[in-house]
GUBAKE-177467 format. One line per field, with one value per residue: x, y, z of N, C-alpha, C in turn. Coordinates in Angstrom, 1 decimal, m for minus. Layout:
% residues N
n.xx	c(X_...)
n.yy	c(Y_...)
n.zz	c(Z_...)
ca.xx	c(X_...)
ca.yy	c(Y_...)
ca.zz	c(Z_...)
c.xx	c(X_...)
c.yy	c(Y_...)
c.zz	c(Z_...)
This chain:
% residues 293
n.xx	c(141.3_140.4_137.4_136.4_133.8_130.8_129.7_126.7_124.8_124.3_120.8_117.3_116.6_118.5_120.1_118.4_118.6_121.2_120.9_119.1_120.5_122.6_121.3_119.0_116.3_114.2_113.5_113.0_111.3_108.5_108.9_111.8_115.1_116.3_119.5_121.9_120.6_118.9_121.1_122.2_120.4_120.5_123.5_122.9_120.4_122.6_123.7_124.2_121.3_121.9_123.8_122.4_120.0_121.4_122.5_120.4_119.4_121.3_121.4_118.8_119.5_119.0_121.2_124.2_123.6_125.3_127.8_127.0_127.5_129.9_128.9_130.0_130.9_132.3_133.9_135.7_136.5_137.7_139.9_141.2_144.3_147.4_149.9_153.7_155.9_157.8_161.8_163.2_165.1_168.7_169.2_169.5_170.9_173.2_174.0_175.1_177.5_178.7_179.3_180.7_182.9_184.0_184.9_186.4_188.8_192.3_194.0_194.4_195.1_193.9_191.4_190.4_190.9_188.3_186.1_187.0_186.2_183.3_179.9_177.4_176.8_174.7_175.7_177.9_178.3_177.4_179.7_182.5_185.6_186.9_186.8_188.6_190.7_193.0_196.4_197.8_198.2_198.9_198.5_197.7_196.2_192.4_190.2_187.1_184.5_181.1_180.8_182.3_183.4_182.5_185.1_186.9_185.6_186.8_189.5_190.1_190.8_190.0_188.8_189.8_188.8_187.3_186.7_188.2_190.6_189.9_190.6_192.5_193.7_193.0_193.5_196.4_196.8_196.4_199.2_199.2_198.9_198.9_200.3_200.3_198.2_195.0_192.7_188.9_185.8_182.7_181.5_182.4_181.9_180.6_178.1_175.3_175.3_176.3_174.1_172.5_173.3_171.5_169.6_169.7_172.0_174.0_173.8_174.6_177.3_178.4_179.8_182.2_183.7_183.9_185.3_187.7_188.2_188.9_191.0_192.7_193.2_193.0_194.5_192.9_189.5_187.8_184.9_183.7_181.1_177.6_176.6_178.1_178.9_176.4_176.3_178.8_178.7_176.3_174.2_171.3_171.2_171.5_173.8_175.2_174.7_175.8_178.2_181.9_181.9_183.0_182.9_182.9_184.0_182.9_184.9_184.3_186.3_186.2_187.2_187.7_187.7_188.2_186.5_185.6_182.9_182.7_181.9_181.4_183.7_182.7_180.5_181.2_182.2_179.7_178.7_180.4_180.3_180.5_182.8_184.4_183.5_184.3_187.4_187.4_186.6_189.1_191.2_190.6_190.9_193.7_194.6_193.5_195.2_197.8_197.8_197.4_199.7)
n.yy	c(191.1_187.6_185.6_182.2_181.0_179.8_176.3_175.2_172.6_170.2_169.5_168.0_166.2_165.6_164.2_161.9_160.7_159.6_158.2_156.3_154.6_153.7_151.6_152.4_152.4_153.1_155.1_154.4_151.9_150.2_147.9_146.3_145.2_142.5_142.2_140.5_138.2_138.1_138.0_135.4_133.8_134.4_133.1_130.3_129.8_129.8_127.7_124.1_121.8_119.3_120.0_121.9_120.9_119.0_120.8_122.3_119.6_119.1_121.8_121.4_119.6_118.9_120.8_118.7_118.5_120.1_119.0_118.3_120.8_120.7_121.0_124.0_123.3_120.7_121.3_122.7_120.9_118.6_120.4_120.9_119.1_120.6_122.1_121.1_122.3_125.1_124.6_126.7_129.3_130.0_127.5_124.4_122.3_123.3_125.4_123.7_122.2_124.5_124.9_122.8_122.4_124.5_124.0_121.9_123.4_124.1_125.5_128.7_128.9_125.7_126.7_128.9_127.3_125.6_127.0_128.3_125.8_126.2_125.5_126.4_128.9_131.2_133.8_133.1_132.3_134.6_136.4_137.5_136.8_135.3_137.2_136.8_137.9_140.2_142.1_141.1_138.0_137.8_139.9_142.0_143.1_143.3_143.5_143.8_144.1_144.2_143.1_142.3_145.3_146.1_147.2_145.9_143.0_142.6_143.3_141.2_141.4_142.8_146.2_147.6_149.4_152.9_153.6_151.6_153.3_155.5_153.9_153.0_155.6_156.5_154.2_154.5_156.8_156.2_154.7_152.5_150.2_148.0_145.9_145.6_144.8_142.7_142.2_141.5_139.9_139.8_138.6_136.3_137.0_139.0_140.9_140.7_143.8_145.6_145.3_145.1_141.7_139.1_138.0_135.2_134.9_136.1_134.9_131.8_132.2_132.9_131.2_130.6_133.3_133.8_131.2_132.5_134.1_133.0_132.0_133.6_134.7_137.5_140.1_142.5_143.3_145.1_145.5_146.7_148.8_148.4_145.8_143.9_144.0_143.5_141.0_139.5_140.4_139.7_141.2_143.8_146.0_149.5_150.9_153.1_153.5_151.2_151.9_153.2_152.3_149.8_146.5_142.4_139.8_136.1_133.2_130.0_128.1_129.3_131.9_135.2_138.1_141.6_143.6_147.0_148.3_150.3_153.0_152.3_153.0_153.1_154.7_156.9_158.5_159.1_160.5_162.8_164.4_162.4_161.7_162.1_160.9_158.5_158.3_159.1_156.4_154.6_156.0_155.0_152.4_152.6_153.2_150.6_149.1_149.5_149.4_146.7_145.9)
n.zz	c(m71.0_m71.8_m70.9_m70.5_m72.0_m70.4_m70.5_m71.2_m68.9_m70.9_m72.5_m71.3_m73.4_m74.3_m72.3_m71.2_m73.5_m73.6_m71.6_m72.1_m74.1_m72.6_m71.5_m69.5_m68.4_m66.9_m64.5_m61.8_m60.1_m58.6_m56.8_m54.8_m56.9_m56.7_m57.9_m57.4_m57.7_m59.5_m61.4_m60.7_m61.7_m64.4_m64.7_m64.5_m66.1_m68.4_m68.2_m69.2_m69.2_m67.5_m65.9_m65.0_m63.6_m61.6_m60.3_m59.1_m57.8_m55.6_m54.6_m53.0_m51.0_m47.6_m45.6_m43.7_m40.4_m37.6_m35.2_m31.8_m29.6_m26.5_m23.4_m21.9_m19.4_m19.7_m21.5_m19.9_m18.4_m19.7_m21.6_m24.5_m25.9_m25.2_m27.2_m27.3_m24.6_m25.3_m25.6_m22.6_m23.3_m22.6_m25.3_m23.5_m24.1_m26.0_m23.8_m21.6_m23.7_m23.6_m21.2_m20.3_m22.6_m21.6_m18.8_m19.4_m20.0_m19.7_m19.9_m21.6_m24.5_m24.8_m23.8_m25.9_m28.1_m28.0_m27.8_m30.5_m31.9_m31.0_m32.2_m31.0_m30.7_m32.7_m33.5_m34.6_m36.6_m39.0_m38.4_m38.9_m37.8_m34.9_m31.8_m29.6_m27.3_m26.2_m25.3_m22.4_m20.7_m18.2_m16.9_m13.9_m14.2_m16.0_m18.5_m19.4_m22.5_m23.9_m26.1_m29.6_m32.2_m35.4_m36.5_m34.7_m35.5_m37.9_m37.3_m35.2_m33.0_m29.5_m28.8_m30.8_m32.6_m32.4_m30.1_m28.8_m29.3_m27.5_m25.2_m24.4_m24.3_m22.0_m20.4_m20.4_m19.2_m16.8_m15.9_m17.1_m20.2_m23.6_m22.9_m19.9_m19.3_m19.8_m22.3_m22.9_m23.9_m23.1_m25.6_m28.1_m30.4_m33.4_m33.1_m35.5_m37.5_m35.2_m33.7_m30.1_m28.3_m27.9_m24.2_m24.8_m26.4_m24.8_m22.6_m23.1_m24.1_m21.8_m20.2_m21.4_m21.2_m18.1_m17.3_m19.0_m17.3_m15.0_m15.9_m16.4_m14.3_m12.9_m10.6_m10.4_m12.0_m14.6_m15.3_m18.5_m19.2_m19.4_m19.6_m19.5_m16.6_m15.6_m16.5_m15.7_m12.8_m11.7_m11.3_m11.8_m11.7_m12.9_m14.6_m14.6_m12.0_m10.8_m11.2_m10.2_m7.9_m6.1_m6.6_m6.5_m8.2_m8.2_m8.9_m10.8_m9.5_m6.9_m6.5_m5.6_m7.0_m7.4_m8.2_m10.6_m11.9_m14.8_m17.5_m20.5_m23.0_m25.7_m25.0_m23.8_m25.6_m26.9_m24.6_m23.5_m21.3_m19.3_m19.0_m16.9_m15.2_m15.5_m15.5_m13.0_m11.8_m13.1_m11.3_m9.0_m9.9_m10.3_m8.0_m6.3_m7.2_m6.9_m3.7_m4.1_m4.9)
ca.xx	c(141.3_139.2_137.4_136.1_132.4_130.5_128.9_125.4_124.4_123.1_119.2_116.6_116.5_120.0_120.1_117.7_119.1_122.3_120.5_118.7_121.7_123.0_119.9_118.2_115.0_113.1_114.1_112.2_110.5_107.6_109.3_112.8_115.0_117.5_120.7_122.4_119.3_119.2_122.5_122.6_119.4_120.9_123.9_121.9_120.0_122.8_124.4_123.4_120.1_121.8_124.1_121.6_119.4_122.3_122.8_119.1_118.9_122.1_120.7_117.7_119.3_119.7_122.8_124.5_124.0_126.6_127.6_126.0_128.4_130.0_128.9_130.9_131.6_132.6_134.8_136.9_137.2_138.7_140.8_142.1_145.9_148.2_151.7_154.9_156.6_159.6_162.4_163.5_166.0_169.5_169.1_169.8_172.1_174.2_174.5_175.4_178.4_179.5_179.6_181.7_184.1_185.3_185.7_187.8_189.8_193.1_194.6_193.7_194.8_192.8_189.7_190.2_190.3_187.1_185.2_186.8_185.0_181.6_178.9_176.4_176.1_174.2_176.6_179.4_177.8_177.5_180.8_184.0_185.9_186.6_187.7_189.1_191.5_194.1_197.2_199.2_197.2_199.6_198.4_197.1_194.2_191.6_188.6_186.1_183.4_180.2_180.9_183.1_182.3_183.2_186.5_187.4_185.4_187.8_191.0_190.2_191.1_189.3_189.0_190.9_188.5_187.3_186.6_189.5_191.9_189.9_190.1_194.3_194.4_192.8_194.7_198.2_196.8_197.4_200.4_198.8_198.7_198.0_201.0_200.5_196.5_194.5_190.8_188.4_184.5_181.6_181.0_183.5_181.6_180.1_176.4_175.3_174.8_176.3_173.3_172.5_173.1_170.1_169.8_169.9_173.4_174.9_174.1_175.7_178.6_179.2_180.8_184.0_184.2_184.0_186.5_188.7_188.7_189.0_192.3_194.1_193.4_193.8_194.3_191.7_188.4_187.6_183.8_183.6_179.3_176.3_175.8_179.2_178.6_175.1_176.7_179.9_178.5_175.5_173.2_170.4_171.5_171.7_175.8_175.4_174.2_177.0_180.1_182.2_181.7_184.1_182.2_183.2_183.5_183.8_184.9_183.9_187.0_186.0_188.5_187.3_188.4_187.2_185.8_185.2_182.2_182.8_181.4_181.7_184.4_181.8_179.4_182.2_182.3_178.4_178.2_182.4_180.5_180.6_184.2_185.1_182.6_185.0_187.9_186.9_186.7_190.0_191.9_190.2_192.0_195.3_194.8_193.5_196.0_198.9_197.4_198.0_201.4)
ca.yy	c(189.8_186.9_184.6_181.3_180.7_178.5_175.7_175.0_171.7_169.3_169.6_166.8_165.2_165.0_163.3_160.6_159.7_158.9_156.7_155.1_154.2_153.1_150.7_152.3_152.8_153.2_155.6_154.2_150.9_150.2_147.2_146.6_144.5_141.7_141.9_139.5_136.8_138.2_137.5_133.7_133.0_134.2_132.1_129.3_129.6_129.2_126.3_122.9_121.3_118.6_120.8_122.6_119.9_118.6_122.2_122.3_119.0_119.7_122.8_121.1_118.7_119.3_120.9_118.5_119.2_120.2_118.1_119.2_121.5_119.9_122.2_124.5_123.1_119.8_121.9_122.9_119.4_118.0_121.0_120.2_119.0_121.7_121.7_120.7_123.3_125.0_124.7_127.8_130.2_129.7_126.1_123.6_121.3_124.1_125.7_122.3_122.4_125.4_124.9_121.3_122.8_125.9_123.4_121.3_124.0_123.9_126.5_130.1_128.4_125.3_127.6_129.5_126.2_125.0_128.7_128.2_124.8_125.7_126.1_126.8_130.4_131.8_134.6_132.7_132.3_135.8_136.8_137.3_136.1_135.1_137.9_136.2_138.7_141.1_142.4_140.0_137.4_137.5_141.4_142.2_144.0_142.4_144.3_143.2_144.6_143.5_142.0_142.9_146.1_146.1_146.9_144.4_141.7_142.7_142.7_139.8_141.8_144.0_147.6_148.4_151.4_155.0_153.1_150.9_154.4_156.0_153.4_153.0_157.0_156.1_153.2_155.8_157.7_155.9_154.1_151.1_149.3_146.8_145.3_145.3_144.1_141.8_142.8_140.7_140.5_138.5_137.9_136.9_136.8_140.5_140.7_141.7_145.8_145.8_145.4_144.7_140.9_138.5_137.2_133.7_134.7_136.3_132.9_130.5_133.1_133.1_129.9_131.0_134.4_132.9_130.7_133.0_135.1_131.9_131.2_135.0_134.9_138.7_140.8_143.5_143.3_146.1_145.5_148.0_148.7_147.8_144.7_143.1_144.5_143.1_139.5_138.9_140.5_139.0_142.2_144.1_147.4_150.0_151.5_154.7_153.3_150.7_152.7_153.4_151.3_147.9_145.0_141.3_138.6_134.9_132.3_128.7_127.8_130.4_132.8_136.4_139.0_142.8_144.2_148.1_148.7_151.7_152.9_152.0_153.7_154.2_155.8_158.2_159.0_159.8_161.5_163.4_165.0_161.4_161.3_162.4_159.4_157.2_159.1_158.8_155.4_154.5_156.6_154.8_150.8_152.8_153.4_149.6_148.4_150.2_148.5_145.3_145.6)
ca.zz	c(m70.4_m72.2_m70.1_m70.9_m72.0_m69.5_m71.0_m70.1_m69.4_m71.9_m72.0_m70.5_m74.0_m74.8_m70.8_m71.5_m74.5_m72.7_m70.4_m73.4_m74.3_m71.4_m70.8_m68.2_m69.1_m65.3_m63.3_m60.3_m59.9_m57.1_m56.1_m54.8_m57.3_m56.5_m59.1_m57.5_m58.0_m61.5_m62.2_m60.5_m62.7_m65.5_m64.7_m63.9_m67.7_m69.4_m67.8_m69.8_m68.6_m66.6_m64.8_m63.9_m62.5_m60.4_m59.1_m57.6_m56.5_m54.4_m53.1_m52.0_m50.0_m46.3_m44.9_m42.8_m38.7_m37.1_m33.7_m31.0_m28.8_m25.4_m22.6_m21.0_m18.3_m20.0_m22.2_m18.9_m17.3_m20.8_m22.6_m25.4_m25.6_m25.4_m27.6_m25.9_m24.2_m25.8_m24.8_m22.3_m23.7_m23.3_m25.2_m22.4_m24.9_m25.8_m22.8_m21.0_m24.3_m23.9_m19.7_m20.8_m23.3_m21.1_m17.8_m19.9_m21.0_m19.0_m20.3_m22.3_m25.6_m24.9_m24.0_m27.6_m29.3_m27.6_m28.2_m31.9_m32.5_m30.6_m33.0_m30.2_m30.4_m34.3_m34.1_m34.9_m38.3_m39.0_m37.6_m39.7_m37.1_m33.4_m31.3_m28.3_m26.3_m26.5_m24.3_m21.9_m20.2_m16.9_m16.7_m13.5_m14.9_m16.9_m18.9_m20.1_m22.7_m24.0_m27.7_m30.5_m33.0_m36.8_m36.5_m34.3_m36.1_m38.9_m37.0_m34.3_m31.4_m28.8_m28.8_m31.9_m33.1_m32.0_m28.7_m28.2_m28.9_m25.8_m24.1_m24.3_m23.4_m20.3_m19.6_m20.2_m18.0_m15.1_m16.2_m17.8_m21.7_m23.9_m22.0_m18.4_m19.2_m20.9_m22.9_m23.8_m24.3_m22.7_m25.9_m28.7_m32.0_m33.4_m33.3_m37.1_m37.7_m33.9_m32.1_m28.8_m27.8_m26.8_m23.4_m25.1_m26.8_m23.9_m21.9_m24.1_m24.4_m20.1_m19.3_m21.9_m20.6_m16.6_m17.7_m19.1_m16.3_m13.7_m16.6_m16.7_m12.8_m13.0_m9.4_m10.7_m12.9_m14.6_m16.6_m19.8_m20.0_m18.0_m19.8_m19.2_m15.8_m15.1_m16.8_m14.5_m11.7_m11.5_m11.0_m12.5_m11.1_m14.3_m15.1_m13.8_m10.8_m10.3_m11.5_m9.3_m6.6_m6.2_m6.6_m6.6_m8.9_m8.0_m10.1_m10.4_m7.8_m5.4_m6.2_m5.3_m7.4_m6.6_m9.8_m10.8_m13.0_m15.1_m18.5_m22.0_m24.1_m26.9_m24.6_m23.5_m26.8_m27.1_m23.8_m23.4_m20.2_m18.8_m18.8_m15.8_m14.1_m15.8_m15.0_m11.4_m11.8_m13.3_m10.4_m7.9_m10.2_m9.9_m5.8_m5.8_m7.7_m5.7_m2.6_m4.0_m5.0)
c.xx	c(140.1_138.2_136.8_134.6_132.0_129.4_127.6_125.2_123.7_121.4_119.0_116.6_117.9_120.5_119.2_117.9_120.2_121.9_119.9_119.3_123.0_122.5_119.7_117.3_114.1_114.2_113.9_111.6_110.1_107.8_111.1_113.7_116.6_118.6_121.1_121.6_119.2_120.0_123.0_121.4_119.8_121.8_123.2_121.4_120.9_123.9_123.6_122.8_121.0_123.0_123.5_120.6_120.6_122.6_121.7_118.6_119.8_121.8_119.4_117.9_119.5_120.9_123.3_124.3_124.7_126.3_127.3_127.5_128.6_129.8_130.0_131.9_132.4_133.7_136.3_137.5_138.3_139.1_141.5_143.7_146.3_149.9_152.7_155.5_157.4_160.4_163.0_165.0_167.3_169.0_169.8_170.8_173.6_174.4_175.4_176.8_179.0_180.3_180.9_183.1_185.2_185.3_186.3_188.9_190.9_193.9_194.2_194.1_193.9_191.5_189.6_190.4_188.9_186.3_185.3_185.5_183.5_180.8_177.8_175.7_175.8_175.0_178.2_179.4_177.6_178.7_182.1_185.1_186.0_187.6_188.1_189.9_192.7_195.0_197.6_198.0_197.6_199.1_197.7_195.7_193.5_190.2_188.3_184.5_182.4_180.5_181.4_182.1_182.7_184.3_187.3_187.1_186.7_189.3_191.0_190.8_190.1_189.6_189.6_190.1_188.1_187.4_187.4_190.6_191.2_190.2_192.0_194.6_194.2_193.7_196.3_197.8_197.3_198.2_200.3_198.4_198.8_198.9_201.4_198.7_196.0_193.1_190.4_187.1_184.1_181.4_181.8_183.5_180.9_178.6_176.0_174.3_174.9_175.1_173.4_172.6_172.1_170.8_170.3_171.9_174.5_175.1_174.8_176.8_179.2_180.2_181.7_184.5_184.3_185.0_187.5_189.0_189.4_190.8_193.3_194.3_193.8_193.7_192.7_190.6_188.1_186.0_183.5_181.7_178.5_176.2_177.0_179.2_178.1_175.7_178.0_179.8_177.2_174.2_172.6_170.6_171.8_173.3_176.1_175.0_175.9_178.4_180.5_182.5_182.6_183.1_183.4_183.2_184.0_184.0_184.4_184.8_186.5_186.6_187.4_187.9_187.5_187.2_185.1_184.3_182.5_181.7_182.2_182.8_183.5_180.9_180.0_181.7_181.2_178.4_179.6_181.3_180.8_182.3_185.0_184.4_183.8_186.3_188.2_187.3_188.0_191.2_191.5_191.0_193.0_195.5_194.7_194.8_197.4_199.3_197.8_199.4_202.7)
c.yy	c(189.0_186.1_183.2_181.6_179.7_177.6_175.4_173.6_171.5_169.5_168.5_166.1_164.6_164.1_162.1_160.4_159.1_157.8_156.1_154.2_153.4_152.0_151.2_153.5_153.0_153.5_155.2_153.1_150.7_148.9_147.2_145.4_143.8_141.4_141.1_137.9_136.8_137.4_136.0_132.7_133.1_133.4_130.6_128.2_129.1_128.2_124.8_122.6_120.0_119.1_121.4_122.0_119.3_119.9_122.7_121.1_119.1_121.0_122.6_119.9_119.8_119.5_119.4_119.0_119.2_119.6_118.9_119.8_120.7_121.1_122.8_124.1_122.1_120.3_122.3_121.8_119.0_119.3_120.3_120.0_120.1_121.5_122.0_122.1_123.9_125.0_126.2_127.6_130.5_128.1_125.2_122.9_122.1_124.5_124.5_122.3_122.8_125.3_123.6_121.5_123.8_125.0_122.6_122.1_123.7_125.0_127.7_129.7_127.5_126.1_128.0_128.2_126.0_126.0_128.4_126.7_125.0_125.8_126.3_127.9_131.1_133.1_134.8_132.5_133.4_136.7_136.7_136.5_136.4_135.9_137.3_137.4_139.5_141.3_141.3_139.5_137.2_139.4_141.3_142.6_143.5_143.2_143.9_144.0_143.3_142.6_142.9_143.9_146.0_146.0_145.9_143.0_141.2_142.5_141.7_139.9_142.7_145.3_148.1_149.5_152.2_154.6_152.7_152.3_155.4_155.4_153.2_154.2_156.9_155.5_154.0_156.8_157.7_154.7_152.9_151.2_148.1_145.7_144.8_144.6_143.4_142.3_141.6_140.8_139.3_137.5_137.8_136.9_138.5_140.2_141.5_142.9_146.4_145.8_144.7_143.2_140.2_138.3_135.9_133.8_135.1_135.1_131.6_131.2_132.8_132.4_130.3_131.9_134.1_132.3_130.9_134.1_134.2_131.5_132.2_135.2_136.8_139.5_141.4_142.9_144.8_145.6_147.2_148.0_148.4_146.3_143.5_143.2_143.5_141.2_138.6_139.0_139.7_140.0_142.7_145.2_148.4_150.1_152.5_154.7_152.6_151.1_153.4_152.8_149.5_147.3_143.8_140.1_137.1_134.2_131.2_128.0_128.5_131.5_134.0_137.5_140.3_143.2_145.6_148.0_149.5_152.2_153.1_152.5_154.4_154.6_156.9_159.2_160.2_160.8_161.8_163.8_163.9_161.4_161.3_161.5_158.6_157.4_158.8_157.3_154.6_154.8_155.7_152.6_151.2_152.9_152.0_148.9_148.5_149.6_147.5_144.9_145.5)
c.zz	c(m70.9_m71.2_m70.9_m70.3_m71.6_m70.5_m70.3_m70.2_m70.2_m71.5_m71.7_m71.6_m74.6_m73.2_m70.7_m72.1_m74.8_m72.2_m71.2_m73.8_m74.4_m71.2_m69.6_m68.7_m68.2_m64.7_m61.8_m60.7_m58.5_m56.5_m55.8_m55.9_m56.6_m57.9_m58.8_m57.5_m59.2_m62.1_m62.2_m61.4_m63.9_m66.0_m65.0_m65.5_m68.9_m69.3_m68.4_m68.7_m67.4_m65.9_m64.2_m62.8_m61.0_m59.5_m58.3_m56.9_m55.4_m53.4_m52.4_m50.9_m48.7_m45.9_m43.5_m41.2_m38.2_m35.7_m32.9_m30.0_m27.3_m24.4_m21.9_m20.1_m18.8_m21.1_m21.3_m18.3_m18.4_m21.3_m23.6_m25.1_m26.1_m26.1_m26.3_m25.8_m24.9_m25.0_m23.8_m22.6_m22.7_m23.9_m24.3_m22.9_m25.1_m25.4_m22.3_m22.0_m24.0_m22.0_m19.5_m21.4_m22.6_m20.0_m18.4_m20.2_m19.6_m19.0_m21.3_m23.7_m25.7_m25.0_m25.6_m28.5_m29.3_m28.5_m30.1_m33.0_m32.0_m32.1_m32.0_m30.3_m31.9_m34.3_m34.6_m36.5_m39.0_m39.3_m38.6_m39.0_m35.7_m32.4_m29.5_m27.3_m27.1_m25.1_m23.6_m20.5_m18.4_m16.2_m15.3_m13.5_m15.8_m17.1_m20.0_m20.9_m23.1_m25.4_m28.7_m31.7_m34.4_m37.1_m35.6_m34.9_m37.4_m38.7_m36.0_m33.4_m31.3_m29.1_m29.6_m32.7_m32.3_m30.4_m27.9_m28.4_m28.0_m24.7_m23.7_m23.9_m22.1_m19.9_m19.7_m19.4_m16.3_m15.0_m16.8_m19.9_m21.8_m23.3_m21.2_m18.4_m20.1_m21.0_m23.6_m23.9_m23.4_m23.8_m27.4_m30.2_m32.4_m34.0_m35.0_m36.8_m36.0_m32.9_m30.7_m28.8_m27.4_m25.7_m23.5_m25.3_m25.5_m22.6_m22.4_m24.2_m22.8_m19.5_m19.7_m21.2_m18.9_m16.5_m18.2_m17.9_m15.2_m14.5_m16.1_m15.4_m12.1_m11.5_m9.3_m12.0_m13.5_m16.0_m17.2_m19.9_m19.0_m18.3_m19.7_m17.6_m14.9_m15.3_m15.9_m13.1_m10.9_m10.5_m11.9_m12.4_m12.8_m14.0_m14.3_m12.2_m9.8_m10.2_m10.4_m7.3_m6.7_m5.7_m6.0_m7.8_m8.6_m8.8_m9.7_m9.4_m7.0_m5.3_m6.2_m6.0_m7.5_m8.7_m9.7_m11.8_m13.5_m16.8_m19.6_m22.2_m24.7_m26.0_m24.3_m24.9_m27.5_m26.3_m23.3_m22.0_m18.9_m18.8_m17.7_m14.8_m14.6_m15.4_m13.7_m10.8_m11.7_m12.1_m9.8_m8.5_m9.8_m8.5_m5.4_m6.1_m7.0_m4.7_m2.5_m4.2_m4.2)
């Protein structure tokens, strides 16, 4: 095994004759020095003579003084002006539109024209197109989720993927389809990369959905989610809290229609042990529904 021969450092005269070299010729000086004073003199030197005069009589004038400060307290009496408000979130113009368009509607085609012309709500811009409703608008039953998902944006109806075919085994379960009910959304444009909804968009979205429900006049309610839930019912209560329990929803006539919260489809999906909450739920439309008939 060879090893490698260690070199020894360079000696003290091959080391100073580096730094010779280098320019540095004092290791130590008994005063401290200013480089950056050096360097503004050397500047300085080789700037023509009457730039340079104009650059010391400017530094010898006096700085301006600055105004004298308003005291404190004289600072609280007057505050400065403060910018205008914004406006609070839904915008008041397009709400007020959208509140205009769906009480004119007269009918469930009118309303889907209106909805088709708003431009009120930025995820109409976004949006491939406008998922309005599905199933038979004379259906007793009416469900409602929160806003369309890819595959629906694509085909321009509700629940047509993984979600909408749980959500039709259900409904054959207790003798109901896309036939005897009508689906629709709070909200009927698809938020981009499916996210959640703002508050702002789901406010400008309420009047249509209100007004399609006040149109299809349906016996039963059935809200799909917490957030369609929390938006028709007009609670803050979480999903898992509310499900199961018959609510209410009233319309802008007064009409009263009893409303089952339940959960999502796609959450089924995430949590299958949930299913039998929803399940639960569903039994308890077919017993109301019964009632009414």
């Amino acid at each position: 095994m060879t090893s490698t021969a260690r070199q020894d450092p360079p000696g003290l005269a091959e080391l100073f004759a580096f730094y010779a070299e280098a320019g540095a010729y004092d290791a130590l000086t008994e005063e401290p020095v200013d480089r950056l004073a050096e360097g503004a003199r050397a500047a300085q030197a080789a700037q023509p003579p009457a730039q340079a005069a104009a650059r010391q009589a400017a530094d010898s004038e006096p700085a301006p003084s600055a105004a004298p400060r308003a005291p404190f307290r004289d600072q609280q009496a007057s505050p400065a002006p403060r910018p205008a408000a914004t406006a609070a979130v839904p915008d008041e113009a397009q709400a007020a539109l959208a509140r205009e368009l769906a009480g004119n509607a007269a009918t469930l085609d009118e309303l889907r024209q209106h909805m088709a012309a708003f431009d009120g709500c930025n995820l109409k811009f976004t949006a491939k197109s406008m998922v309005f409703a599905d199933g038979n608008p004379d259906g007793a039953v009416m469900l409602v989720g929160e806003a369309p998902g890819r595959d629906e944006d694509i085909e321009g109806l509700p629940f047509v993927g993984r979600s909408g075919q749980l959500l039709d085994r259900i409904l054959a379960a207790i003798g109901l389809d896309r036939t005897t009910v009508y689906i629709a959304n709070v909200i009927p444009w698809r938020p981009p990369g499916n996210r959640t909804p703002t508050p702002h968009e789901t406010e400008i979205c309420r009047p249509f959905i209100e007004r399609q429900i006040e149109l299809a006049n349906p016996k039963l309610l059935v809200t799909l989610g917490g957030p369609s839930a929390k938006t028709l019912l007009n609670t803050t209560e979480g999903i898992l809290r509310l499900r199961g329990n018959w609510r209410s929803h009233t319309t802008k006539a007064g009409t009263v229609i009893p409303a089952m919260p339940t959960l999502h489809p796609a959450y089924l999906l995430r949590n299958p042990a949930h299913k039998k909450l929803a399940w639960r739920d569903f039994l308890e439309v077919k017993a109301k529904l019964r009632s009414l008939t």
